[in-house]
Backbone bond lengths (Angstrom), bond angles and torsions (degrees), N, CA, C in turn:
res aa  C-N    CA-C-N  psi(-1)  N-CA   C-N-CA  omega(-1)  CA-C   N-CA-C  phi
1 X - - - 1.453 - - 1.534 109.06 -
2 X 1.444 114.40 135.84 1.428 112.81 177.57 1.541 113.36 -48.94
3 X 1.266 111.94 -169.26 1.694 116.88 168.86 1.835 92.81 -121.98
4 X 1.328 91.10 164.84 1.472 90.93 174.30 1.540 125.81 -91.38
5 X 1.322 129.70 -4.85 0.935 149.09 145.66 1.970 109.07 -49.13
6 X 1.257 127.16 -76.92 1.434 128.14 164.80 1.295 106.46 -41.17
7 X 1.396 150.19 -37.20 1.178 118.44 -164.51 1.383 100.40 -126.91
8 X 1.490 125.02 30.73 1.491 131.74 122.19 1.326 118.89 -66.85
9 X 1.364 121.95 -37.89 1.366 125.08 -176.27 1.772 105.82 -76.16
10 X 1.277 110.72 -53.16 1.889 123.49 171.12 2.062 95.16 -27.88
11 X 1.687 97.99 -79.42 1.311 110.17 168.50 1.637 123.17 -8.59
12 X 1.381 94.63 -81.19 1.470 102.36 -178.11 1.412 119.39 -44.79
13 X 1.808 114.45 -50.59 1.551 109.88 179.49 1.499 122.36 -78.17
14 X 1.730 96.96 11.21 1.774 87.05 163.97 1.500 98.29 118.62
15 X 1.037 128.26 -34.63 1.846 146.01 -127.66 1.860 85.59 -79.52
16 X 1.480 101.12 97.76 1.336 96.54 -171.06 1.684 120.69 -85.02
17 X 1.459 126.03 7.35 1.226 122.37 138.88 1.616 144.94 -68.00
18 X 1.349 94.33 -31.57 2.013 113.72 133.80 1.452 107.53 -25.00
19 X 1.104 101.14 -78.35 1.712 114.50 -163.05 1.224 100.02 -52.86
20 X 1.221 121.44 -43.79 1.426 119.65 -156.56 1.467 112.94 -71.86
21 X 1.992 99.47 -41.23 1.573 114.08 161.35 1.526 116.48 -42.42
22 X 1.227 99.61 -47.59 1.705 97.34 -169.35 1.470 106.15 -87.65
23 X 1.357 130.73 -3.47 1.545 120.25 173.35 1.668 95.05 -74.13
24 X 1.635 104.67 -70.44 1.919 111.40 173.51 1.423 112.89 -37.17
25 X 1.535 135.58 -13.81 1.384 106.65 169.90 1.292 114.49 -126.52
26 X 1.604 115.70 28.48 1.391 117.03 -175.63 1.272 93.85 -136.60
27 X 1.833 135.12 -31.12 1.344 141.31 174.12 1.858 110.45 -2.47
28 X 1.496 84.91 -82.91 1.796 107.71 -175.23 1.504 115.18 -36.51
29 X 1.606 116.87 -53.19 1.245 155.39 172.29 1.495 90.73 -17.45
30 X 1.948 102.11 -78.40 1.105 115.51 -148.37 1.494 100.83 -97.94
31 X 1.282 120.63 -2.49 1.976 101.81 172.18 1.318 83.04 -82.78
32 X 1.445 152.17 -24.12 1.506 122.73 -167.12 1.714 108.74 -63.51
33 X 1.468 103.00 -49.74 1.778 112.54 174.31 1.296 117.85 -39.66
34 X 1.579 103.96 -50.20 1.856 120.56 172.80 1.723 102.09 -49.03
35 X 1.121 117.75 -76.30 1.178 129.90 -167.99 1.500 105.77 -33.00
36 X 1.568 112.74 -49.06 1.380 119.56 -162.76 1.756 111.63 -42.49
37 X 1.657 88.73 -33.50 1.939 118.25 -147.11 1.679 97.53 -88.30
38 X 1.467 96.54 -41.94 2.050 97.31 -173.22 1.075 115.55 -142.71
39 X 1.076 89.04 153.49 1.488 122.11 -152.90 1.703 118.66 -59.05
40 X 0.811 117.15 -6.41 1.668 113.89 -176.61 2.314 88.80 -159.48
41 X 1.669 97.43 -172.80 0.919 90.14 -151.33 1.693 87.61 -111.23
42 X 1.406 139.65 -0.21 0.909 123.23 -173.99 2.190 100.68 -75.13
43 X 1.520 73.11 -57.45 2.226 84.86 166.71 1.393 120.66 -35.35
44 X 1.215 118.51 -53.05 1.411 110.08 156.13 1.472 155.50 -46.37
45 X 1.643 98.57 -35.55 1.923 131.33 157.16 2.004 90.34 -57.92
46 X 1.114 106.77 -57.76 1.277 103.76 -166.46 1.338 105.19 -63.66
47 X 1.152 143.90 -51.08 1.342 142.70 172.27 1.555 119.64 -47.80
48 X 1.177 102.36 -36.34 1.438 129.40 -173.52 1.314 104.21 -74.20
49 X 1.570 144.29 -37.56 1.195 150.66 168.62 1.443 97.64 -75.58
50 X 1.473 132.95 -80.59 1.085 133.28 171.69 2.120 119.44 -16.05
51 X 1.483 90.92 -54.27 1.533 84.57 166.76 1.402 135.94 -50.07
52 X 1.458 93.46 -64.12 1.468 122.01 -174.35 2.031 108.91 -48.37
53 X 1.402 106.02 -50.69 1.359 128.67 146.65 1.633 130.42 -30.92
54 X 1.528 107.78 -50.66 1.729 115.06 141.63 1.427 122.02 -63.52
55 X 1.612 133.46 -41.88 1.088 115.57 -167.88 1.677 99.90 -82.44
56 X 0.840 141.27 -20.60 1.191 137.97 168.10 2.032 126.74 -66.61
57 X 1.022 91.63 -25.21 1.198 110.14 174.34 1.732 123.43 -73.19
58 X 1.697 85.34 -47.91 1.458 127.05 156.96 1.523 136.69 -46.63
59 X 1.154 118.53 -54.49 0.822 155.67 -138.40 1.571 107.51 -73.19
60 X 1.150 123.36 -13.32 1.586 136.14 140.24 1.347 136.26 -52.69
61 X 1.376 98.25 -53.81 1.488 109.35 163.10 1.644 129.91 -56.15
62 X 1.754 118.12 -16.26 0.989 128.09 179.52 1.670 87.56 -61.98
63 X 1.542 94.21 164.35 1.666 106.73 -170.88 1.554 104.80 -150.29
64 X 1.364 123.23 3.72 1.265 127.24 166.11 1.377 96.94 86.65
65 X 1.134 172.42 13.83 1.406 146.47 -133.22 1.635 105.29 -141.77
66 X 1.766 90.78 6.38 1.910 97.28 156.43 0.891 94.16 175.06
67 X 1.403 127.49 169.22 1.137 131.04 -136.77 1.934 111.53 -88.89
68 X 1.318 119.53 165.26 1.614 125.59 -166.76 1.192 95.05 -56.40
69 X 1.196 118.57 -75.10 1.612 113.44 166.86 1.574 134.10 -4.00
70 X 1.229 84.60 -73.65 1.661 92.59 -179.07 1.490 97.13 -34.85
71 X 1.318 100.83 -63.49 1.653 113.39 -142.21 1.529 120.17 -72.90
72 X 1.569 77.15 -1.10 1.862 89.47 -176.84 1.295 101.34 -100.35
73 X 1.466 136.12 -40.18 1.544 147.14 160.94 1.714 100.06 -39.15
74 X 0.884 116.78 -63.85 1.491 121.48 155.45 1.176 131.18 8.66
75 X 1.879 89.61 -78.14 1.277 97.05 -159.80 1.796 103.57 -108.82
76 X 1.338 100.18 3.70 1.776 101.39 163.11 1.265 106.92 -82.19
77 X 1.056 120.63 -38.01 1.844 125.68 161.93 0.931 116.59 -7.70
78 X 1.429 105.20 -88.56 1.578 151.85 173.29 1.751 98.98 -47.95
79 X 1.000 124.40 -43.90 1.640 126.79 166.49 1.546 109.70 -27.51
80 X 1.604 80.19 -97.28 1.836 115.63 165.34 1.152 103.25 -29.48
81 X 1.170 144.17 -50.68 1.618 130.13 -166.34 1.785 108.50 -83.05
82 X 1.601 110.17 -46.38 1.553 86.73 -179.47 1.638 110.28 -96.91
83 X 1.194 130.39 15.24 1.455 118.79 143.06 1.476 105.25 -63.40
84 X 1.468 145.76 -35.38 1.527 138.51 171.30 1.379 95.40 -95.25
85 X 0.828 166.75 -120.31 1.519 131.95 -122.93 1.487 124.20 -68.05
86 X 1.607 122.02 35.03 1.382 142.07 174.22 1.548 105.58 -107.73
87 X 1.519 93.51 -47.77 1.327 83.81 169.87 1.977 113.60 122.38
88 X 2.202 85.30 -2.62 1.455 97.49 176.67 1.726 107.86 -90.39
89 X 1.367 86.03 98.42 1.723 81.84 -179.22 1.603 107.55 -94.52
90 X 1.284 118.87 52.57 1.552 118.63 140.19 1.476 122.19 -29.07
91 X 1.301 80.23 -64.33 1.710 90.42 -169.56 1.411 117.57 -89.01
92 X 1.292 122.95 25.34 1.881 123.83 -175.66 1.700 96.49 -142.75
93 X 0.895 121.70 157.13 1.102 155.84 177.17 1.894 86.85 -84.24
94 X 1.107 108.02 176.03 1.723 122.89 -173.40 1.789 89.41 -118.03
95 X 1.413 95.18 130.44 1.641 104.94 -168.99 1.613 97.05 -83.31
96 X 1.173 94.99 153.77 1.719 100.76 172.52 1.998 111.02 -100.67
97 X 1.137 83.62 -169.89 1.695 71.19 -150.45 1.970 100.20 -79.93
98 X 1.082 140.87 146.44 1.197 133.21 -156.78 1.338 93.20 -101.87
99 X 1.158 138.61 -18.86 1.913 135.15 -170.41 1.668 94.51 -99.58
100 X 1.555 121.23 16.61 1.174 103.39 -178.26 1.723 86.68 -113.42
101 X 1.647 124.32 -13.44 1.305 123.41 179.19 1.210 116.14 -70.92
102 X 1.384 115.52 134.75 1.552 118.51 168.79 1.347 118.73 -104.85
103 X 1.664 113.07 126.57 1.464 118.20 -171.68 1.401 115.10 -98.24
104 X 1.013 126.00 159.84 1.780 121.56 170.02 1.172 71.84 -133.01
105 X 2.293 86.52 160.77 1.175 114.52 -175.03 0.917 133.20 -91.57
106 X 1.767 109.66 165.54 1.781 102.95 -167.97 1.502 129.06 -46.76
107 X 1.478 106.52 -35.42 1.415 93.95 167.81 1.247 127.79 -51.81
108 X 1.007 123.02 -30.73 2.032 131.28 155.39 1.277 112.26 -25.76
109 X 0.934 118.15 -54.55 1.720 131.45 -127.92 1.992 85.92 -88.28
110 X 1.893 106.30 -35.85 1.330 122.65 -165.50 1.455 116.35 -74.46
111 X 1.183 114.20 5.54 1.240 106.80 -158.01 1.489 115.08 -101.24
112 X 1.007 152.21 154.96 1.300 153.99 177.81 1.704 123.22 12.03
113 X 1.337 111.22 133.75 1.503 112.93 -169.63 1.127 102.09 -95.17
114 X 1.582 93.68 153.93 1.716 117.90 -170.06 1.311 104.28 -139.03
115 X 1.147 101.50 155.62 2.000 114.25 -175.33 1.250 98.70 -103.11
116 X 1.677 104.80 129.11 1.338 105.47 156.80 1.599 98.14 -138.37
117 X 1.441 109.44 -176.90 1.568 125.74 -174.26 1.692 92.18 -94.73
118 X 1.553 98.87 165.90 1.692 104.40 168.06 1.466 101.40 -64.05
119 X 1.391 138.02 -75.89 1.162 148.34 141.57 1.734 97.85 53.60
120 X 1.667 92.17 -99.80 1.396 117.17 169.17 1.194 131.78 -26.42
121 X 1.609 112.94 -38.09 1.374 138.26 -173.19 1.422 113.64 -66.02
122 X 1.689 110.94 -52.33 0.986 128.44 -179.28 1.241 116.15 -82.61
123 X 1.758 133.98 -27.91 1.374 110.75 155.06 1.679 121.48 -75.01
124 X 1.198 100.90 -22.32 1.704 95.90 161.88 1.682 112.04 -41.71
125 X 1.139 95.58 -70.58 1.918 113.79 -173.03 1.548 86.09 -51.57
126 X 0.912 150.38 -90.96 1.494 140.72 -168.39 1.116 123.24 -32.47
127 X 1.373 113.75 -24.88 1.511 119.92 -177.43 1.920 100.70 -77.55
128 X 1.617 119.37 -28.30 1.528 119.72 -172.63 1.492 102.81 -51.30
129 X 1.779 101.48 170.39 1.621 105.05 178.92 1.517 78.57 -90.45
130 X 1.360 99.60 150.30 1.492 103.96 167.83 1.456 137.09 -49.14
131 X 1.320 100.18 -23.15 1.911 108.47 168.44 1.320 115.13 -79.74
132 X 1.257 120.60 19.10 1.313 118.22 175.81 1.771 93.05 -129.39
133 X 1.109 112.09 -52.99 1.510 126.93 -160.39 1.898 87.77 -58.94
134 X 1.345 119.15 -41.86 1.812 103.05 -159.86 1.601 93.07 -90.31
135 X 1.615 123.18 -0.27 1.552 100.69 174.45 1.202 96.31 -105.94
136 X 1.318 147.98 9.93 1.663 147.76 148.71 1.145 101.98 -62.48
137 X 1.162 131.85 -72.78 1.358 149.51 177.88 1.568 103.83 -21.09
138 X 1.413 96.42 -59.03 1.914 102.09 -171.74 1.048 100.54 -65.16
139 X 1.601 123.39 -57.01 1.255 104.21 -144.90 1.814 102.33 -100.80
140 X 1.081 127.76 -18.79 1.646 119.04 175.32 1.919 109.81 -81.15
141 X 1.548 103.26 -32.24 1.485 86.80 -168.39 1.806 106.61 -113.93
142 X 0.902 115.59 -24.24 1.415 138.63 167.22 1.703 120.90 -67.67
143 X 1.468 103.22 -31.88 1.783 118.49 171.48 1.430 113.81 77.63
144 X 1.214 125.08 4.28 0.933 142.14 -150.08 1.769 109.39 -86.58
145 X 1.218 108.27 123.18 1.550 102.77 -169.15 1.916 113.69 -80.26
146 X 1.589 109.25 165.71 1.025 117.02 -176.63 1.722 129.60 -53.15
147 X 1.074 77.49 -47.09 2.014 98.45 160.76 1.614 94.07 -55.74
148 X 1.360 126.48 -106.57 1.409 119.24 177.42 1.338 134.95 32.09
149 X 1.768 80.43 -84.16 1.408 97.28 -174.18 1.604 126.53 -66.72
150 X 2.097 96.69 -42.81 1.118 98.65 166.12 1.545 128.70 -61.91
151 X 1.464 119.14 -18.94 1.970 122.14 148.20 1.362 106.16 -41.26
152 X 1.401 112.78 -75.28 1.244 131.97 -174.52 1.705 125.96 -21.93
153 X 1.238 100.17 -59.53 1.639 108.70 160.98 1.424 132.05 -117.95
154 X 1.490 116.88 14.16 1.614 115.49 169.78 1.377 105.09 98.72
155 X 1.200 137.44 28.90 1.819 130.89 -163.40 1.302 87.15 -138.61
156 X 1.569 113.69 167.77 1.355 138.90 -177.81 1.307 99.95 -68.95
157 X 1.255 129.63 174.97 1.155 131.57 138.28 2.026 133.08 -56.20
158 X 1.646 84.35 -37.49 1.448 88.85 155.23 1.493 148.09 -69.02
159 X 1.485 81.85 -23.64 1.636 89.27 174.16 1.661 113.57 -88.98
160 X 1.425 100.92 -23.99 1.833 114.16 167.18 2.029 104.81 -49.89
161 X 1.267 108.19 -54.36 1.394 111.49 177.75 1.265 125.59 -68.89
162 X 1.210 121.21 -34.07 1.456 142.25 163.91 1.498 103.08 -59.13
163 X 1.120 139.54 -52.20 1.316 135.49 -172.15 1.411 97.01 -91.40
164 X 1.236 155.68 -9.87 1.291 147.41 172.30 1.871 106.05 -84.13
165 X 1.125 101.55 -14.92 1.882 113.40 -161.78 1.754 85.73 -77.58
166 X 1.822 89.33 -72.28 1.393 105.96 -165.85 1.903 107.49 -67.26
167 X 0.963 129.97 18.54 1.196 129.06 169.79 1.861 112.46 -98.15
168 X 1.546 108.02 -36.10 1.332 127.96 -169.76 1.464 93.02 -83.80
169 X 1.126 120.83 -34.70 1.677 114.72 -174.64 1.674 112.96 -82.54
170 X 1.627 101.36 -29.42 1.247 102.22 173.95 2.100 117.70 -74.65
171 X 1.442 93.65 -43.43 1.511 102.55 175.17 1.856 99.40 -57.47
172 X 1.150 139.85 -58.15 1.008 130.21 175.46 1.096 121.43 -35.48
173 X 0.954 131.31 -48.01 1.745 142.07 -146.39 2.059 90.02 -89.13
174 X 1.324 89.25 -37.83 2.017 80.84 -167.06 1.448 104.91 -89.98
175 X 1.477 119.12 -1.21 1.350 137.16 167.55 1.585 116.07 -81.18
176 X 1.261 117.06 -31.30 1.553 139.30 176.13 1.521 102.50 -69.64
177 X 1.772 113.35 -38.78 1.596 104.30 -145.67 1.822 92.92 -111.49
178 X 1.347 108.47 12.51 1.618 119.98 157.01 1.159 126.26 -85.61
């Protein structure tokens, strides 16, 4: 088996069975990230080519200083976000209007545990408007701090927390009514 070091380097000079190595062992990796971002699964293949298509393009600029992975999660991130704040909503569903949502309060959200499957979880999360669903995304599965994120897409920090609140109250509630 290659090392991952050699077939960053393969990568870089082009060596398109390299590429191919590193699509087959990073593929899975990165439709999960896709998935996180859109909404059904064909949008995601598409993102998922589209990525893979950046890291290759890319793929110079890597600098070693953590691992391929990371840097490819990264930069599908960074994908997914300015195809939606461009305005190519391929990959999103059309948000509904958020001042027409009604929230109950956190103490709601606290109350007694319920079983669900991953399954569930994830059409819940699909079901969010996307301004809630891509700052969950950052900040529960991505780790990604409030500052960050609010870099990340142009919002306060307050509004980063505000949309992480009302995302958890909303995922709850469609998690409750399963």
């Amino acid at each position: 088996m290659i090392s991952e070091e050699e077939l960053i380097e393969r990568c870089k000079n082009k060596d398109q069975s390299a590429q191919k190595v590193l699509f087959e062992r990073y593929a899975n990796k990165m439709m999960a990230v896709c998935m996180r971002y859109c909404k059904n699964q064909e949008d995601a293949r598409d993102l998922l080519h589209d990525g893979f298509y950046k890291v290759f393009i890319k793929i110079d600029s890597f600098r070693g200083g953590s691992r391929i992975d990371t840097w490819m999660t990264r930069l599908f991130i960074n994908l997914a976000l300015n195809k939606l704040r461009h305005g190519r909503n391929k990959y999103y569903h059309d948000e509904f209007e958020a001042k027409h949502e009604t929230f109950t309060s956190s103490d709601e959200t606290t109350s007694s545990a319920y079983k669900v499957e991953p399954n569930q979880v994830l059409d819940a999360l699909n079901q969010l408007p996307d301004i809630y669903k891509i700052v969950l995304n950052m900040y529960a599965i991505d780790n990604m701090s409030h500052k960050e994120i609010a870099a990340e897409l142009k919002i306060s920090i307050g509004s980063s927390k505000s949309r992480l609140s009302r995302a958890r109250v909303l995922l709850n509630a469609k998690l409750k009514r399963k």
